[in-house]
C-alpha positions as CSV (number, residue, x, y, z in Angstrom):
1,X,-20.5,-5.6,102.1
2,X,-23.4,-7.9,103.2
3,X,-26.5,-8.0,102.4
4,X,-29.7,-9.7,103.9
5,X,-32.0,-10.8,101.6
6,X,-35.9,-10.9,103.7
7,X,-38.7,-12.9,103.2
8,X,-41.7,-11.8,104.5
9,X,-43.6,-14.4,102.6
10,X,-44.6,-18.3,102.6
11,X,-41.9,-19.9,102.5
12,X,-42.2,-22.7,99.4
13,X,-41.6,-26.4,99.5
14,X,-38.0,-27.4,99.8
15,X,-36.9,-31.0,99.2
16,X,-33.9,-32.9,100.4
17,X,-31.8,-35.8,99.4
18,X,-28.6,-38.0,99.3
19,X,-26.7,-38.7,96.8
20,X,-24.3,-41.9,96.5
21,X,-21.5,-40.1,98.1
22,X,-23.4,-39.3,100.8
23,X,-23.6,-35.6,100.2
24,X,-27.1,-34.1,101.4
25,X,-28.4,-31.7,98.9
26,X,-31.1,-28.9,99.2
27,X,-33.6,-27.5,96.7
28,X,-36.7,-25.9,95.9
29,X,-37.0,-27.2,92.5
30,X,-38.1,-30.6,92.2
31,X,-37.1,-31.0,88.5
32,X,-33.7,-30.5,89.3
33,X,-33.3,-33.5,91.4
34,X,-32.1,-36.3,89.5
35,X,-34.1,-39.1,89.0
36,X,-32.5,-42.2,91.0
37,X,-32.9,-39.9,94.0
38,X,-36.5,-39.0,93.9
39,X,-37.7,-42.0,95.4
40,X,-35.4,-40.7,98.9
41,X,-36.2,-37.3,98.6
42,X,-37.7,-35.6,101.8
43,X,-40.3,-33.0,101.2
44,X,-40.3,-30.2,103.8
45,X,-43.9,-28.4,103.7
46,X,-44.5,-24.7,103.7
47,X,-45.4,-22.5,106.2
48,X,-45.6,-19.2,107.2
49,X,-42.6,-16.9,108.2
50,X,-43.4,-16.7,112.0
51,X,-40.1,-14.8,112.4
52,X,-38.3,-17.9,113.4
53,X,-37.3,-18.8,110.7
54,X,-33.6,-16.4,109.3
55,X,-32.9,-16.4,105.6
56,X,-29.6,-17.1,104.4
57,X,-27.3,-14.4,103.8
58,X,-25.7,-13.7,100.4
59,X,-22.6,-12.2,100.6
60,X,-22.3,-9.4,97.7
61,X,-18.4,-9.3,96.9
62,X,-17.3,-5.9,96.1
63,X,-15.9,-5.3,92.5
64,X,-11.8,-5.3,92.8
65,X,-10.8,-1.8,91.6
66,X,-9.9,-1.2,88.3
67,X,-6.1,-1.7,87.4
68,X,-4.2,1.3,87.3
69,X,-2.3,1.8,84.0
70,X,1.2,2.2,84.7
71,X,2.9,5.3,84.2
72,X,5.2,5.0,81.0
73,X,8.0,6.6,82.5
74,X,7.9,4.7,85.8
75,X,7.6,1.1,83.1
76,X,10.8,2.7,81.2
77,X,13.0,3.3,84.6
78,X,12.4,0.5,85.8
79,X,13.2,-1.6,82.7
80,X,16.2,0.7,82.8
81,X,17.4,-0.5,86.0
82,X,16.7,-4.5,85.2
83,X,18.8,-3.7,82.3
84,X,21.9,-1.9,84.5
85,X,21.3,-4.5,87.2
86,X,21.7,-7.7,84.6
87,X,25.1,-6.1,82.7
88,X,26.7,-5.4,86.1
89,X,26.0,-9.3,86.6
90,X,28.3,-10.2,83.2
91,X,30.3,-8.0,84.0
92,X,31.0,-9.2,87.5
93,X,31.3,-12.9,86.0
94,X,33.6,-11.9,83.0
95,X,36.1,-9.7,85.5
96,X,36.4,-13.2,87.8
97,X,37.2,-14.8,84.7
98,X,39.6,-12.9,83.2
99,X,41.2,-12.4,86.2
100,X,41.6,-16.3,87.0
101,X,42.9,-16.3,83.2
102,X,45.6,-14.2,84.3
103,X,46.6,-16.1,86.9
104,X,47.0,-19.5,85.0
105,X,49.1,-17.5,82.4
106,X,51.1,-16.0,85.1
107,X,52.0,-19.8,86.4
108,X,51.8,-21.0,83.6
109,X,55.4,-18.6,82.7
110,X,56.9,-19.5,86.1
111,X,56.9,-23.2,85.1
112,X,59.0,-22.1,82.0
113,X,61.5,-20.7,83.5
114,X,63.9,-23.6,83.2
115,X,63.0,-25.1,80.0
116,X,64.8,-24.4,76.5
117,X,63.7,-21.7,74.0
118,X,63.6,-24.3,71.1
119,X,61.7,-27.5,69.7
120,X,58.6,-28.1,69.0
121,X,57.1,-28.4,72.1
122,X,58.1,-24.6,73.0
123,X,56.8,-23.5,69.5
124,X,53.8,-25.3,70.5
125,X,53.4,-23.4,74.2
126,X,54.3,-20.1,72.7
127,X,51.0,-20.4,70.6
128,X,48.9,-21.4,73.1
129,X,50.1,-18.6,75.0
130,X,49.6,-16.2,72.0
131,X,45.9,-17.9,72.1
132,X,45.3,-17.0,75.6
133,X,47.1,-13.7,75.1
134,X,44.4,-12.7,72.7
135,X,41.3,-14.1,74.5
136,X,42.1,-12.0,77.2
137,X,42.5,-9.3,75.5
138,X,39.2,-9.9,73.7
139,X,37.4,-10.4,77.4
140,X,38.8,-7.1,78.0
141,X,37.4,-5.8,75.2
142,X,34.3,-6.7,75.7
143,X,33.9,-6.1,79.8
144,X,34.9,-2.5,78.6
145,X,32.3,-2.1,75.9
146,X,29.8,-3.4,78.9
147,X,31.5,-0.7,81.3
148,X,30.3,1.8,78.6
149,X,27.0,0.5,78.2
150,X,26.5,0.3,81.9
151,X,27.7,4.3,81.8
152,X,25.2,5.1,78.9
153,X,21.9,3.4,80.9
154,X,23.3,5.3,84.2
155,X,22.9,9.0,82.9
């Protein structure tokens, strides 16, 4: 909205001047000018508003709306679905993992194949096997517990 602001009137004195950055400045006021300028300051005289002369127009800005408040069940689904969206995310991650975790133990076995059942060293790989055995089967564990709470947030 626009709005034109008349003036029917005399028009006062206005006064112009530069500063040091060459900027040209406007006012009405002559106490507002600072001092170093006043000695360059053009005086404009007044006259009468023959009709010539078109006052400046003020834009008037409308007020923004207020904000709506968000519906608490709309706020709750949604937070519902951020929630869904970001376990399905871990869970996607975990499943690649434990499925290249398979895979290593699985060629990991065919390697054995021709090496003896005793010593040390074997005693040694069964454990690490047994190790890798069981963090599988806690990944697994665990990507289940997120199927579950995946199901939950879907009803």
């Amino acid at each position: 909205m626009t709005v034109l602001i008349a003036a029917d009137t005399a028009l006062a004195e206005s006064y112009t001047w530069v500063d040091g950055a060459g900027t040209m400045h406007f006012t009405d006021n002559p106490s507002t000018i600072p001092k170093k300028y006043r000695r360059n300051t053009a005086v404009r005289e007044s006259m009468e508003n023959d009709g010539s002369y078109v006052p400046p127009v003020e834009e008037v800005k409308p007020k923004a709306p207020p904000k709506a408040t968000p519906d608490p069940e709309i706020e709750k689904n949604a937070r519902k679905q951020r929630e869904i969206a970001h376990f399905k995310q871990i869970l996607k991650g975990m499943e690649s993992n434990l499925e290249g975790k398979r895979d290593q133990l699985k060629y990991d076995r065919m390697g054995d194949n021709g090496i003896t059942r005793s010593g040390s060293a074997t005693v040694s790989k069964i454990r690490d096997r047994r190790g890798e055995l069981q963090e599988i089967e806690r990944m697994e564990k665990f990507a289940e517990e997120i199927k579950g709470k995946i199901a939950e947030l879907e009803r």
